[in-house]
N, C-alpha and C positions, 0 to 999 in steps of 0.2 A: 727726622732730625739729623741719622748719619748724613746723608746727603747735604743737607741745607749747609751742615758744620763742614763739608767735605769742602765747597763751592766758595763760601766763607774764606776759607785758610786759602785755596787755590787765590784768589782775589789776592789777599794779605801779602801773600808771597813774592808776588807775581807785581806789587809795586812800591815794596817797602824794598831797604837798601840790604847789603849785605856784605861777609866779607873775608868768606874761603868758602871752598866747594872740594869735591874730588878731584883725584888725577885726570887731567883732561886728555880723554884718549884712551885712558884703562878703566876696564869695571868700576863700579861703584863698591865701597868697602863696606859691606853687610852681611851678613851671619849667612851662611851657604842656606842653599835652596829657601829663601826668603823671597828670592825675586823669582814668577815664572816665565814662563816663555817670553811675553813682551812686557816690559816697564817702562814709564817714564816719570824720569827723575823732575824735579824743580828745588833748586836750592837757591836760600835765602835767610838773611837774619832774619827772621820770626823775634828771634831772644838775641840780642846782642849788645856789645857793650864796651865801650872803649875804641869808638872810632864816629870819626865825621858823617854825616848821611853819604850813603852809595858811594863809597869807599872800595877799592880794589876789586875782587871779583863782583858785582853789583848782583850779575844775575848768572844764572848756569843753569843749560837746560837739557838734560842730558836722557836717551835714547836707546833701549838694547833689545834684541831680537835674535834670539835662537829659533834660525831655521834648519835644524837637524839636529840630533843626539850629540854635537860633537861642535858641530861651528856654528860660530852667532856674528853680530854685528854689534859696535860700539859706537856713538854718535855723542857726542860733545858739544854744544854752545856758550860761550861764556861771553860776558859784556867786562871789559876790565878798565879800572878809570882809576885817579890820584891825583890827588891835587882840588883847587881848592875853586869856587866861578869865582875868578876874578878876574877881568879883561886887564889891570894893572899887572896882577902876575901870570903872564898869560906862560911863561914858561917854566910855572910850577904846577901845571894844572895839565892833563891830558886824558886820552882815552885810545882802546885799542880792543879790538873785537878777536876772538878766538876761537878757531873750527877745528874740531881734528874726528877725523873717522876710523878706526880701523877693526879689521878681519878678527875674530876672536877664535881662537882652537879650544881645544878640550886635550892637554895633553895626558892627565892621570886623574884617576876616580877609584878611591877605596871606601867602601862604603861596608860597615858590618852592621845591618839591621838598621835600626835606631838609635844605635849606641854612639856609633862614632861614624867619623865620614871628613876625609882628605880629598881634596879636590888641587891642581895645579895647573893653568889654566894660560896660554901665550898667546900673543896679537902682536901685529903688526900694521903701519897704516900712515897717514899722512898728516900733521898738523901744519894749519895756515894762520896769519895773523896779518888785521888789515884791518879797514873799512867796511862790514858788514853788516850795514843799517842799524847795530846797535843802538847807538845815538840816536836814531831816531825812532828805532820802537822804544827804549826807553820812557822818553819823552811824552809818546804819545798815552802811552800807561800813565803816566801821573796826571796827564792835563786829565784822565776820565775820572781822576779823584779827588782834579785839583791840588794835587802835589806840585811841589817847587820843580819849576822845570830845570835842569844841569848843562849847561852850553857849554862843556869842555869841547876843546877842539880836538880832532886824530892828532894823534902823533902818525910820524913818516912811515915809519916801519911797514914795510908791505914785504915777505916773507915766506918761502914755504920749505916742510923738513918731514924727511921719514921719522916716524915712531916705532919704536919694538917695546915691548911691555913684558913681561913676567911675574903671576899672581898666584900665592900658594894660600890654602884658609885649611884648618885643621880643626873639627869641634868634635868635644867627647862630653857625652849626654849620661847621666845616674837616675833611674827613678828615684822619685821624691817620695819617702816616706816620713808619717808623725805616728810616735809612739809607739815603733815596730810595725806598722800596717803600711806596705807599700801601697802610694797612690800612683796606677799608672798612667796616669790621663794628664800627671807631669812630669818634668824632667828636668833636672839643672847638669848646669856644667860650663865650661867652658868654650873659647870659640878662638885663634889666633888666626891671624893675617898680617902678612907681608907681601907688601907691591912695589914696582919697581921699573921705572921705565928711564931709557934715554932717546934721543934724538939726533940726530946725522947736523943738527945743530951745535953739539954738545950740552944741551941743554937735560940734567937729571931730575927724576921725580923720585921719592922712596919715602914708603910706608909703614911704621909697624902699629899693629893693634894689639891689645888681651883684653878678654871680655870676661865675662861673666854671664851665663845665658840661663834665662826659665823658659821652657815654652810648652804647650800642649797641643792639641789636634786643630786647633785655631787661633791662640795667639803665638808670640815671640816677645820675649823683655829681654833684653843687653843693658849693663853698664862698664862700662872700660877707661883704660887707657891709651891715647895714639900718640908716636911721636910722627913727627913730617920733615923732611924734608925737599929744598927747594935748591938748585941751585944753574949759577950760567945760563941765569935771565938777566943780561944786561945789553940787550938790543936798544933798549927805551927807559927812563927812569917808570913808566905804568909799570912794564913789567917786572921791573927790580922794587917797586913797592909792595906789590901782591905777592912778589915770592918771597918778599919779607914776612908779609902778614902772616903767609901761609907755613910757614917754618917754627917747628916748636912743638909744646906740649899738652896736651887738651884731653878735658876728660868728656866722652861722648857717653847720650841714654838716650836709649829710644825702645819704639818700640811697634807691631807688625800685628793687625787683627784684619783677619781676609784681603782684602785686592789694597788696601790702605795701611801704609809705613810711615812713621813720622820720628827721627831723630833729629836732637838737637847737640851740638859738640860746643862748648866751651874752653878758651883757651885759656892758659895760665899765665899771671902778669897783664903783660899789654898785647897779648897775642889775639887772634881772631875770636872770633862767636859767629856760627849761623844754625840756620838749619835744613833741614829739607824735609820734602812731602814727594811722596813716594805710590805710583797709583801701579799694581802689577797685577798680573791675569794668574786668576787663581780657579784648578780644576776642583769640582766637587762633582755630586750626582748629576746634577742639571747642565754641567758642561756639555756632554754628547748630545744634547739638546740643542739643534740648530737654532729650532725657532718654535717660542709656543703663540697658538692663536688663541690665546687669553691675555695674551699684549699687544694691547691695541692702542695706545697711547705712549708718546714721548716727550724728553722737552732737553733741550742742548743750551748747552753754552760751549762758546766757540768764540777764538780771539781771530782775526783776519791780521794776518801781517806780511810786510812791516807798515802797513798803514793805520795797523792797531784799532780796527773798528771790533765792537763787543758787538754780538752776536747770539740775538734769544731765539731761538727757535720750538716751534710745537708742532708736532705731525700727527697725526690721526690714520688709522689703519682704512683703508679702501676695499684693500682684496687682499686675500691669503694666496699665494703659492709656493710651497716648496720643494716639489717633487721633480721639478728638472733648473740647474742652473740656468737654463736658457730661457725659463719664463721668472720675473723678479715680482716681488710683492709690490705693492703701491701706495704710496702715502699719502693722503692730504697735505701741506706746507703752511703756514703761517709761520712769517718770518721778520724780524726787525733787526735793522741796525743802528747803532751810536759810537761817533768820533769822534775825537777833536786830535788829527794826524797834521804833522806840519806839513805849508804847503810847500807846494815842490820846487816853487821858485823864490821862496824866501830870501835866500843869500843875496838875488839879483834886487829883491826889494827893499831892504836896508843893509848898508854898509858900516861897518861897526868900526869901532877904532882900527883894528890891524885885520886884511884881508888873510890872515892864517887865522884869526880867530871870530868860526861863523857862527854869530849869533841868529839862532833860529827866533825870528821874532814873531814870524804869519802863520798862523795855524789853521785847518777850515773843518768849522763844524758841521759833522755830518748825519744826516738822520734816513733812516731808511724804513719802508714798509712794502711786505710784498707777500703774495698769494703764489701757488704752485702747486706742481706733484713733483713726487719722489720716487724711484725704482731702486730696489733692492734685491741684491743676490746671495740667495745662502745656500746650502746643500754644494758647496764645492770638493771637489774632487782631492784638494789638497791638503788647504789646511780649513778646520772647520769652523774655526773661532774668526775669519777673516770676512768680512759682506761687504762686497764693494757698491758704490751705489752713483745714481747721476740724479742729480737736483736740476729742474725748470722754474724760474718763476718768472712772475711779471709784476710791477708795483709803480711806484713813485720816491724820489728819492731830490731831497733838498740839501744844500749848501750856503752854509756863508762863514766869509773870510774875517775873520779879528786878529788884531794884533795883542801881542804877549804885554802885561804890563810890566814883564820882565825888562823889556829893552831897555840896554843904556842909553839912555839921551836920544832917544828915536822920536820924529817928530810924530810915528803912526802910533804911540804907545794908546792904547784906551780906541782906538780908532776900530769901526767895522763898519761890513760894507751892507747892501742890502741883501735879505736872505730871498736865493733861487731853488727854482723847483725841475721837472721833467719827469713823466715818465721814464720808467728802467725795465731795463730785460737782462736776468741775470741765472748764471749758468755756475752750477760746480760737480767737482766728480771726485771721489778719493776712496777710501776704503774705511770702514769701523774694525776695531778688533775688539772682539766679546774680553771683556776682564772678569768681570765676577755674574754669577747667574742664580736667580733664587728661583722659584717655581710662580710668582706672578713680579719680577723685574727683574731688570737687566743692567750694568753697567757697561759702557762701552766708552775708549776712545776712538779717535777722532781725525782725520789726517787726510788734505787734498787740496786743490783748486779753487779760488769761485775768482768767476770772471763780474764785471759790470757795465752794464752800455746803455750811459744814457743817451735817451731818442732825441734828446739837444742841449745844444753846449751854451752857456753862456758866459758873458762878458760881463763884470763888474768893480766899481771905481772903490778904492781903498785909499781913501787920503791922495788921490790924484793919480792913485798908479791904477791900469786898467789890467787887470788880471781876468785870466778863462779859468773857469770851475766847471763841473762836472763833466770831467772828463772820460773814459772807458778806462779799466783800470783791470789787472788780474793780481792776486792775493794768494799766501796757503791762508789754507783753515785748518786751525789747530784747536779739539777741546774735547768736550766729553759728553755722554747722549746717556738719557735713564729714560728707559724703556720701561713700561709698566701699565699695572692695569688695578689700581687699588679705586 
């Protein structure tokens, strides 16, 4: 049931609207040692309230990795939009994609036991904003739910700026007693943060929290107050929209039970509401456990993008080895996929009222099945929660082209073409990182390549336009794998 509710909300999140997120570019603001070694973030309105669907920041998908006691990595995605589809107002309405990565330090750590624990924390790094297929993975997320597709166009802005960041969090922990009987197995108390970043843009971020914290040897509860702010976002009215939304005063709860985080923040008046879903790698006894041969069964989900195909996967254990990196274990594969990603040439196939504003009208639905094996590496020399692996398969893999009944006034609206087939040969490689470990399952993300080559192309009519489908294509795979053996 955790799982199923896990996979549920990842879904939820992942194509419902939203509408603030974190500083992009600094840490994520959550109660110290909450997140371990690797997390990743997804935020979204879950619970929101007082704004348009997919309003300002829509989606935010954010990345951190401590590789040493001292330095980590910070990764940042954001889709940010304003404005309303209306090809009449085409210049109330826009969209604008947000990357920013940087270097994280460890500059102070005072830790007394369990009681209390100060941590201050600097990065530095780079933020970009552009065109970065948000729009159309977007997109392609809703068409798999049947959600309203959002033809906002880019704005111009194409952009890039150094980040420096500085993050200090402060929490002092009481055992909990009733009645005079101290219980040790909890603790309240407190938690503050303040973050704080600028940009070679002049562009500022700043943070302040106070919380309130319970927590014991396996969960964590916060509820608090943040103030935000935003400011010298005025490259583009998107971004002077979202650092509106994002400014102001909100009260956040949430709350952190093993590898799974979930807070929601609400804002006060007319200000933002989202939330976010939080998957982080958490040690226990079974951690030093590479790999047990009592798990012989898996089953993934996995998004391909930015062509946005879902992705079910079930592998079966073949062979055991884990006694040299250089020999990998070997899976059985049973693998399917489902799309509907817009096609690539859309824009050339309908012309909409004004050439700045491209209505995605052609989308091609895709479906895939395929057989393989799988090699996997554990017992590495570095980090042990890491298995890098290479997927083979072979299958069959069909398409066909329909248009959006979205179009304005498009003579293809309701139009499709006939559905094509081909053999496929399909290749991926990336790595898993172990998050949480019981003694008969495993949770892991997810992260790599997969390529596609169908063995032939075809040509098909779409309301008189002759368009080519299935074509070879390469993708990341982004998701999460439960390993098990129940």
């Amino acid at each position: 049931m955790l799982i199923r509710g896990l996979l549920l909300s990842l879904l939820m999140m992942l194509t419902r609207q939203a509408n603030a997120g974190d500083i992009s570019g600094a840490p994520a603001i959550l109660p110290p040692e909450t997140l371990g070694v690797f997390s990743s973030l997804w935020s979204n309105n879950f619970i929101s309230s007082g704004h348009e669907p997919d309003e300002y920041r829509t989606q935010q998908l954010g990345l951190q990795f401590d590789f040493s006691s001292r330095w980590g990595l910070v990764f940042d995605y954001s889709i940010l939009t304003a404005g309303q589809s209306n090809p009449v107002l085409q210049d109330f309405a826009g969209r604008i994609d947000e990357i920013s990565l940087s270097l994280m330090y460890e500059l102070y750590r005072n830790q007394s036991y369990s009681n209390s624990l100060g941590i201050i924390q600097a990065g530095a790094g780079l933020r970009a904003y552009g065109d970065f297929d948000g729009g159309y993975m977007q997109n392609g997320l809703h068409r798999l739910i049947n959600n309203e597709v959002d033809d906002y166009p880019y704005v111009d802005t194409e952009t890039k700026m150094a980040i420096f960041w500085l993050k200090g969090d402060y929490q002092k922990l009481y055992p909990l007693s009733w009645g005079g009987e101290i219980k040790n197995f909890w603790q309240f108390g407190y938690w503050l943060d303040a973050t704080g970043l600028v940009s070679t843009n002049r562009q500022w971020d700043a943070s302040l929290a106070a919380n309130a914290v319970m927590r014991n040897k396996s969960m964590t509860l916060w509820l608090g107050v943040r103030e935000d702010w935003r400011e010298n976002y005025e490259l583009d009215f998107v971004q002077q929209a979202t650092a509106l939304s994002e400014s102001g005063t909100s009260l956040a709860i949430g709350v952190g039970v093993g590898p799974l985080i979930f807070e929601s923040v609400h804002g006060f008046g007319d200000k933002f509401s989202y939330s976010r879903l939080i998957l982080t790698s958490v040690e226990n006894e079974y951690t030093s456990v590479g790999y047990s041969s009592r798990i012989n069964n898996a089953v993934a989900l996995n998004f391909l993008l930015p062509d946005v195909e879902l992705e079910l996967q079930y592998r079966r254990l073949l062979r055991y080895q884990t006694k040299s990196f250089g020999r990998p274990i070997t899976w059985l594969v049973l693998d399917m996929h489902y799309g509907e990603p817009t096609y690539e040439e859309s824009f050339d196939v309908y012309h909409p009222f004004n050439q700045l504003w491209p209505i995605y009208n052609v989308y091609s639905e895709i479906q895939q099945v395929a057989v393989g094996v799988e090699f996997e590496w554990h017992n590495q020399p570095y980090f042990q929660g890491l298995w890098p692996y290479l997927t083979l398969l072979a299958g069959r893999r069909s398409e066909q082209l329909k248009a959006n009944s979205g179009a304005y006034g498009s003579t293809l609206e309701g139009q499709e073409s006939e559905k094509v087939s081909s053999s496929v040969l399909e290749a991926g490689a990336g790595i898993r990182i172990n998050l949480y470990s019981q003694q008969k399952w495993q949770l892991l993300f997810q992260v790599g390549v997969v390529g596609n080559y169908p063995l032939s192309s075809k040509t098909v009519n779409l309301g008189g336009n002759y368009l080519e489908v299935l074509q070879p294509n390469l993708t990341v795979n982004m998701g999460f794998s439960l390993n098990f053996d129940f």
